[in-house]
Structure formats: structure tokens, C-alpha cells
C-alpha positions in Angstrom: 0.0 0.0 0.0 1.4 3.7 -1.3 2.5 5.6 2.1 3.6 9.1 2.6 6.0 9.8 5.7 5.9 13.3 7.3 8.6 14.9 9.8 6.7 17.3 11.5 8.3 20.2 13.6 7.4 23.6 14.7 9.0 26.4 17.2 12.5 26.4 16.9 12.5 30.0 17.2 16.2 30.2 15.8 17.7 33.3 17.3 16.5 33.0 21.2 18.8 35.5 22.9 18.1 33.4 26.3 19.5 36.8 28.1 18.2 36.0 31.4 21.2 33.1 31.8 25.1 33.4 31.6 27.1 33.7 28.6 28.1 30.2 29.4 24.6 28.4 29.3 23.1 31.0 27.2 25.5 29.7 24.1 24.4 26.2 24.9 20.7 27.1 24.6 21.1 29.2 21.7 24.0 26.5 19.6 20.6 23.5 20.7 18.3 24.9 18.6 20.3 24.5 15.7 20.7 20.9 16.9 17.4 20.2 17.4 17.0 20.6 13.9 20.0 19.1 12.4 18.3 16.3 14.3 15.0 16.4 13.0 16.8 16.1 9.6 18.6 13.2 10.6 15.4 11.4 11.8 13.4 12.1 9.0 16.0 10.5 7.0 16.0 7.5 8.9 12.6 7.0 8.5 12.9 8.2 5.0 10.0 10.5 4.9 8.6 12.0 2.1 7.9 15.4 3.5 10.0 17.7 6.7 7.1 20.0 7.2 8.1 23.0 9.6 4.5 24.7 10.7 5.6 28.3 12.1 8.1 30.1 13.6 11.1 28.8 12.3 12.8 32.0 13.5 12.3 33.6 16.7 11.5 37.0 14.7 11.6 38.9 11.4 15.1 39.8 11.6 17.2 37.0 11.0 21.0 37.4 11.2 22.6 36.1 7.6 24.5 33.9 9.5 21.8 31.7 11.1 19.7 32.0 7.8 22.8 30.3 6.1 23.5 28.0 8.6 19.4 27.1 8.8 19.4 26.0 4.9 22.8 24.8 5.5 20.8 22.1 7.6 17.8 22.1 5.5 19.4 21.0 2.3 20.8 18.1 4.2 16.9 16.8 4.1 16.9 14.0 1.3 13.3 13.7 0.8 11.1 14.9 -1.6 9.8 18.3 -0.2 10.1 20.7 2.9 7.2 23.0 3.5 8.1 26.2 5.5 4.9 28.2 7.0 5.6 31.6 8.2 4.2 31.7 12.0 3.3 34.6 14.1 6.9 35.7 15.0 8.3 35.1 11.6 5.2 36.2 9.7 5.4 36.8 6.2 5.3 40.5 4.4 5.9 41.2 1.5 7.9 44.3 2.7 10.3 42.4 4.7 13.5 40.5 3.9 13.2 37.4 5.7 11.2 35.5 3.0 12.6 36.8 0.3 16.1 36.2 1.6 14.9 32.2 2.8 13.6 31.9 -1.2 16.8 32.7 -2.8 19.0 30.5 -0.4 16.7 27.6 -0.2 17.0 24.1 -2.7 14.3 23.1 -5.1 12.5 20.8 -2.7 12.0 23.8 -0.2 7.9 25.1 -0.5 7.5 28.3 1.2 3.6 28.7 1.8 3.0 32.3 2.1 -0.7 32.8 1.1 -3.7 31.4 1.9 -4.4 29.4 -0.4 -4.4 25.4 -2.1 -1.4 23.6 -3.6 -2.0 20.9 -5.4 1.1 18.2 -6.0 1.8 15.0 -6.2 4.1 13.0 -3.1 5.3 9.7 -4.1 2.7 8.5 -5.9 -0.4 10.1 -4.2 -2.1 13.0 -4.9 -2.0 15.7 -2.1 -3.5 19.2 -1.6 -2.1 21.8 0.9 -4.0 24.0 2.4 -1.6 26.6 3.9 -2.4 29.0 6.8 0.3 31.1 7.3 0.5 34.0 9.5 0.9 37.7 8.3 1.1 39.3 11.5 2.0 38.8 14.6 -1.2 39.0 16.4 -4.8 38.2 15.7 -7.4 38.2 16.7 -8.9 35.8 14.5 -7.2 32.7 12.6 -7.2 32.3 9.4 -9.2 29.5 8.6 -12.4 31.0 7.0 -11.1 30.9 3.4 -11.0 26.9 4.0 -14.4 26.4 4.8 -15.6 27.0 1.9 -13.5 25.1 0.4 -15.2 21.7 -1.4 -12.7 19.0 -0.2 -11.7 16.7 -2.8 -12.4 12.9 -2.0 -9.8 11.5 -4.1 -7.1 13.3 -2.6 -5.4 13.5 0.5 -6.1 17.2 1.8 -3.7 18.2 5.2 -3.7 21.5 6.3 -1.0 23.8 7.8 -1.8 26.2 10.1 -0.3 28.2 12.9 -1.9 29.8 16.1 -3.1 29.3 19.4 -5.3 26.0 20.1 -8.2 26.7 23.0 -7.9 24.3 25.7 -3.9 23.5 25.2 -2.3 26.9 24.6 -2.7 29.8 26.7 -3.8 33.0 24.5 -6.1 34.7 27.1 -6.5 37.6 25.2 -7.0 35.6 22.0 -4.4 37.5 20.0 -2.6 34.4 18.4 -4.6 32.9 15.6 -6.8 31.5 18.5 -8.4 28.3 16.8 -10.6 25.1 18.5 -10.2 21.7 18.0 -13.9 21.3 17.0 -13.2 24.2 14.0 -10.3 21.8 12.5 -12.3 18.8 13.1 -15.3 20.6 11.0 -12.9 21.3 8.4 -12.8 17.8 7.7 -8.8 17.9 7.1 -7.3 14.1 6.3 -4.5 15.8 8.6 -3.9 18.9 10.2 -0.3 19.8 11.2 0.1 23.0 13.1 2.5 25.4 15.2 2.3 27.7 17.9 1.5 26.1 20.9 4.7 24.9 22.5 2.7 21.7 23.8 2.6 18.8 21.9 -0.8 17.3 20.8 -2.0 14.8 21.2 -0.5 13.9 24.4 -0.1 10.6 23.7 3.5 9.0 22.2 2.1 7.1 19.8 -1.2 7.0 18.2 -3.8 5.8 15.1 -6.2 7.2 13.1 -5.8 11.0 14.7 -6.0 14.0 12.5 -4.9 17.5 14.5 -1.2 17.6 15.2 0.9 20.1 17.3 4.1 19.6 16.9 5.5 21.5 20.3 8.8 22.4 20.0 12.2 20.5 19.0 14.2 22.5 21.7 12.5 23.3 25.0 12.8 27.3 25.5 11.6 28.1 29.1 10.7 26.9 32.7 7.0 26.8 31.5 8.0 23.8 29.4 7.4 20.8 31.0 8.2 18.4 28.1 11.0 16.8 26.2 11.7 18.7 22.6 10.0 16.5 19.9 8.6 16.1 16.9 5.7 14.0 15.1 6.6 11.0 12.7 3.4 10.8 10.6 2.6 7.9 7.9 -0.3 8.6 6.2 -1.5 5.6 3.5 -3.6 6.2 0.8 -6.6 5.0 2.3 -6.3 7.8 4.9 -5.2 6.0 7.7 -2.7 7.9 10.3 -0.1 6.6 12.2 1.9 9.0 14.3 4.8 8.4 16.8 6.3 11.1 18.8 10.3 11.3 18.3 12.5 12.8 21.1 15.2 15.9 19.5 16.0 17.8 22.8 19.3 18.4 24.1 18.1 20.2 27.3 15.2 19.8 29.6 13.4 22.7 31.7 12.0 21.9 35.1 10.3 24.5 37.0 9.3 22.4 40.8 7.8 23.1 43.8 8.9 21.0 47.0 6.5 21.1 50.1 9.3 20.0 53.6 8.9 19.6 57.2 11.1 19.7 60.1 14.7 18.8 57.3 15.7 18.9 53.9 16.9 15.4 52.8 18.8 14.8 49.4 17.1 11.7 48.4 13.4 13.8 48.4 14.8 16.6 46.9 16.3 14.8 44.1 13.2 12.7 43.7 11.0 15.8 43.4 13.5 17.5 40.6 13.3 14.1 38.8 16.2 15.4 36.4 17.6 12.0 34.7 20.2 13.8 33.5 21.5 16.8 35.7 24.2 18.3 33.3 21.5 19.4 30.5 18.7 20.0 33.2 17.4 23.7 34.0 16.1 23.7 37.9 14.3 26.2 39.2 12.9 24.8 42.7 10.1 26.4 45.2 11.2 25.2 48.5 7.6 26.3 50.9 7.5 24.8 54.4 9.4 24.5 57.6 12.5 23.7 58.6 13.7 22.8 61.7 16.1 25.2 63.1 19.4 23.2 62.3 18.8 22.4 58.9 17.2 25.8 57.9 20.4 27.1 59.1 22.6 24.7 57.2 20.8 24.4 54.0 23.3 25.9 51.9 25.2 23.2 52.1 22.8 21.2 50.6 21.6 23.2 48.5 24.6 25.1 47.0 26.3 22.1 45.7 23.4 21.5 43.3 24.5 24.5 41.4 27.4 22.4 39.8 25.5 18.8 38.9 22.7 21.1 37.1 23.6 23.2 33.6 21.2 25.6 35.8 19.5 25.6 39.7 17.5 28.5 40.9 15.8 28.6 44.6 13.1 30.4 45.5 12.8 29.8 49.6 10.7 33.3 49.7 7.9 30.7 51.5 10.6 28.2 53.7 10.6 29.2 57.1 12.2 27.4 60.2 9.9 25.9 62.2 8.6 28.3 65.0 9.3 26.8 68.4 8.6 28.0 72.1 12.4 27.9 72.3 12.3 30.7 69.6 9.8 33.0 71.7 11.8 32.0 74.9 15.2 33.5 73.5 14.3 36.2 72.1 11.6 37.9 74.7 12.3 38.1 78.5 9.6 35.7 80.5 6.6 36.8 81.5 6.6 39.9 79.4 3.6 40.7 77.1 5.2 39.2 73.8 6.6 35.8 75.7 3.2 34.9 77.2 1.2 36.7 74.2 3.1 34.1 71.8 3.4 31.3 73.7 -0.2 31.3 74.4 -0.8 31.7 70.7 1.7 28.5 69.5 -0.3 26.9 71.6 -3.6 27.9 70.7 -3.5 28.2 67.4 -1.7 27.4 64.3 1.8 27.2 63.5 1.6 30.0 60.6 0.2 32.5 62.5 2.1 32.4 65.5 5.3 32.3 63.6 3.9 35.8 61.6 3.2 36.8 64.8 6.4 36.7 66.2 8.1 38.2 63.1 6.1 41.0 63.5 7.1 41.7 67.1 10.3 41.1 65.8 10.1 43.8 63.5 8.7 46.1 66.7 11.6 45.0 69.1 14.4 46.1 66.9 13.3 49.4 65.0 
């Protein structure tokens, strides 16, 4: 039976300045997107698929250094299947006015289709006739997507019709304001698309690994990009055969995973939990940012550093937030720092005991406040 294989990728966002990190790991973030899709390349290939298709944001903005546009196709052209489509998303959204397109279209090989218009292409892959219905993005907010021209569109039966599209998927992408393309799942299932392959929300969809007979991809992103990531770079292997049947397996092409964690403690900080709760399987490409909230007895609150300072060098990056880890408040805290008997000593003591931990400890910070201005 006649297949077609698709790579599909979205997000790389090729020029991230990552400026909130040091020169160090900033030039490791920055060098792994051009990885990521060196090895999207390379896993297309080995699955010899017909088609890389990369749905949006390809660039992080308009204004693409010649460089990183040369070294881009440099990768591109490495592709040895039959096409690569290239939709313009919302940061690298196409006008005619700007460079960047034009630029990409003079460096780009044969097989490259830019799709910069909404509009139908009709083609043949392999042996199986497929039409294209591109999306792309002209700006770099909407408020609307741009899907109307394709509903009334009469789909053709005896092709296989897959759309690409780029914007913000209700339910899975955040977009409160809907000014990214916002789009639903039920609009692309009404379109009646053999297969949908879109960009923009850095979440892949489905959330499943592998599945059959699903039509509405989101490819995430290759390379994660921030703490609000929570998944593994990847892209979607799809086989579609020319009954219409899809087959789709998610393939891993991260270098570096972003974990942003929250750890709850009482009474000591041991390793063993607080490595469990980062659940980094490999430190060295791992980005940490930890809530510590909680309480502490007084020892280990005071000697925490030294468990926590060390973690600095396994991790590429570890950030603490303790602004909610306290030490545990104690009656030997109210007994050493107010004489006995005085109105603050009985006052707090009578509170530890009467109420709850929380608000006898604010309590006693406020007085502490009080006692030493």
C-alpha cells in the first residue's frame, strides 16, 4: 500500500537570545536549537520520509542574522526527501515588505515550498495526490485565525487534503486575550482535514506518544525554550497511506530539559526527596528552578546551603526560591528572644499553643520587627 512519511516540527525559534542566563549556558541554549533541527533532519531521513514540514516560527523574529539564515538552509538542504514545506508563523510572519522571505527563497533548494498565502497547492508525493492547504500567519497578532477561506473550500475525495496552520489552540495553549490565531479543536475537526499539522503552541498534541487514526497535530517544540516547558523537545513522525489511515509516533530531539518544581518540607531537607521531586535523569543538560515552601527545623534551615549550593554544579542551571521556607517556630524561639513573663513571651506562647503554626510564627516576626526598629 502507497504511504507518505511526514517529519513534523514547529518552534524552533532560531535566534533565542536566552539573556536571562550566563554567557556560558546561554551559548548552549542558543547552539541547541540549531541541533534540534539538524536532528529532525537526521530522523526524518532515517525513516525516509517524504515530507520535513516545519508549521511556524522557524525563527524567533523577522530579523534574522545572515548567518543563522545560512547555517538554517545549510541544515535544510541536508533533508533527502522529496519536499520541505516552510509556513511563516506569528513571529516570523510573512510581508511582503520584509527581507526574511525573500532572503529564505533565494537560499533555499528546489525541494523547499515556502507557503505564504492562503491558499491550495496541489502536488503529487510519491505516488499520491495531495493538496495543501496553507495557513500562514501575516502578523504577529490576531485576533482571528485564518481558517475561514478553507471552509468553503469543497474538499476533494480522491485526494489527501492536510492542512498547515499556525496559532493558538483553545484548551492546550494559553492565549487569554485571543491574540494568536486562537483556533478550537472542534473548528479543525469541521474542516474535515485528512491531517492537520500545526505550530504555535509549544505543547505537543496529542499527548499521547504514539497513536492511530488522529487527525490534528501540534508539533511543540524541537528544543524546550523556558521553565514553563514541562516536556522533552520533539517532533511528530506521521505515515499517512492512501486509504487515509494515520499513524503517528512522537520522536524525542531535545538536548536540554526545563524543570520549574515546587517542594512542600517539614522539620529537614533530605537529598534523596529533593532529588526525587526535581526528577532530572540527566543533571548536566537539566534547568532547575525549585520552590522550596515549608518548615525547617532550626538546624537544617540554618545549614541548608550546604545542601543546596552544591546542586549549582550537577545542574547546567539551579535557581531557589525559599521566599515561602521558614524554620519551624518553636517556644524555644519566643523564649530566646523575649524576657519571660513579658507581654510578647506569654502573648506568643499562648498563641503557639492555641493556634496554628503559621500565624504564630507571623506573629512573632512581627514583634520582631517592633523589638528592633
Amino acid at each position: 500500500m502507497k504511504v507518505i512519511k511526514f517529519f513534523h516540527i514547529s518552534d524552533i525559534h532560531i535566534g533565542m537570545k536566552f539573556q536571562s542566563y550566563s554567557e556560558k549556558i546561554r551559548e548552549k541554549l542558543i547552539e541547541a536549537r540549531f541541533t534540534a533541527l539538524e536532528k529532525a533532519v537526521t530522523e526524518a531521513d532515517a525513516r525516509m520520509c517524504d515530507v520535513l514540514a516545519i508549521t511556524g516560527d522557524l525563527f524567533e523574529s523577522i530579523k534574522v542574522s545572515k548567518k543563522n539564515m545560512e547555517r538554517v538552509q545549510q541544515i535544510l538542504k541536508a533533508f533527502n526527501g522529496e519536499y520541505i514545506f516552510v509556513l511563516p508563523g506569528n513571529h516570523d510572519f510573512y510581508d511582503s515588505n520584509l527581507k526574511l522571505w525573500g532572503d529564505f527563497a533565494q537560499l533555499s533548494s528546489d525541494k523547499t515550498v515556502l507557503f505564504t498565502e492562503n491558499k491550495k497547492h496541489e502536488m503529487t508525493i510519491g505516488d499520491i495526490k495531495v493538496t495543501v492547504y496553507a495557513a500562514p500567519c501575516g502578523s504577529k497578532h490576531s485576533e482571528r485565525n485564518n481558517l475561514g477561506w478553507i471552509k468553503d473550500e469543497k474538499l476533494d475525495a480522491d485526494t489527501l487534503n492536510i492542512l498547515l496552520a499556525h496559532g493558538a489552540i483553545k484548551d492546550i495553549s494559553p492565549d487569554l486575550n485571543n491574540n494568536y490565531f486562537p483556533m478550537t479543536l472542534a473548528e479543525l475537526k469541521d474542516i474535515q482535514m485528512d491531517c492537520c499539522l500545526l505550530g504555535h503552541t509549544h505543547v505537543p498534541y496529542p499527548a499521547k506518544d504514539e497513536v492511530h487514526h488522529h487527525t490534528i497535530f501540534n508539533a511543540g517544540t524541537p528544543e524546550p525554550d523556558g521553565l514553563n516547558y514541562r516536556y522533552e523537545g520533539s517532533g511528530w513522525f506521521i505515515e499517512i497511506d492512501e486509504e487515509k489511515n494515520v499513524h503517528a509516533k512522537r520522536i524525542g530531539l531535545g538536548s536540554y530539559r526545563f524543570f520549574d518544581t515546587a517542594l512542600e518540607v517539614s522539620n529537614d531537607l533530605d537529598e534523596a526527596d529533593l532529588m526525587k521531586a526535581l526528577d532530572a535523569t540527566e543533571p548536566q543538560n537539566s534547568i532547575i528552578r525549585l520552590k522550596l515552601t515549608g518548615y525547617l527545623d532550626k538546624e537544617s534551615y540554618e545549614n541548608r546551603y550546604a545542601l543546596l549550593n552544591p546542586l549549582g554544579d550537577r545542574f547546567l542551571y539551579f535557581e531557589v526560591n525559599e521566599d515561602e521556607l521558614r524554620p519551624k517556630f518553636t517556644a524555644a524561639m519566643i523564649e530566646e528572644s523575649f524576657m519571660q513573663g513579658s507581654l510578647p513571651y506569654t502573648f506568643l506562647l499562648k498563641l503557639l499553643k492555641e493556634t496554628d503554626e503559621e500565624t504564630a510564627h507571623y506573629a512573632y516576626e512581627f514583634m520582631m520587627e517592633v523589638k528592633n526598629d
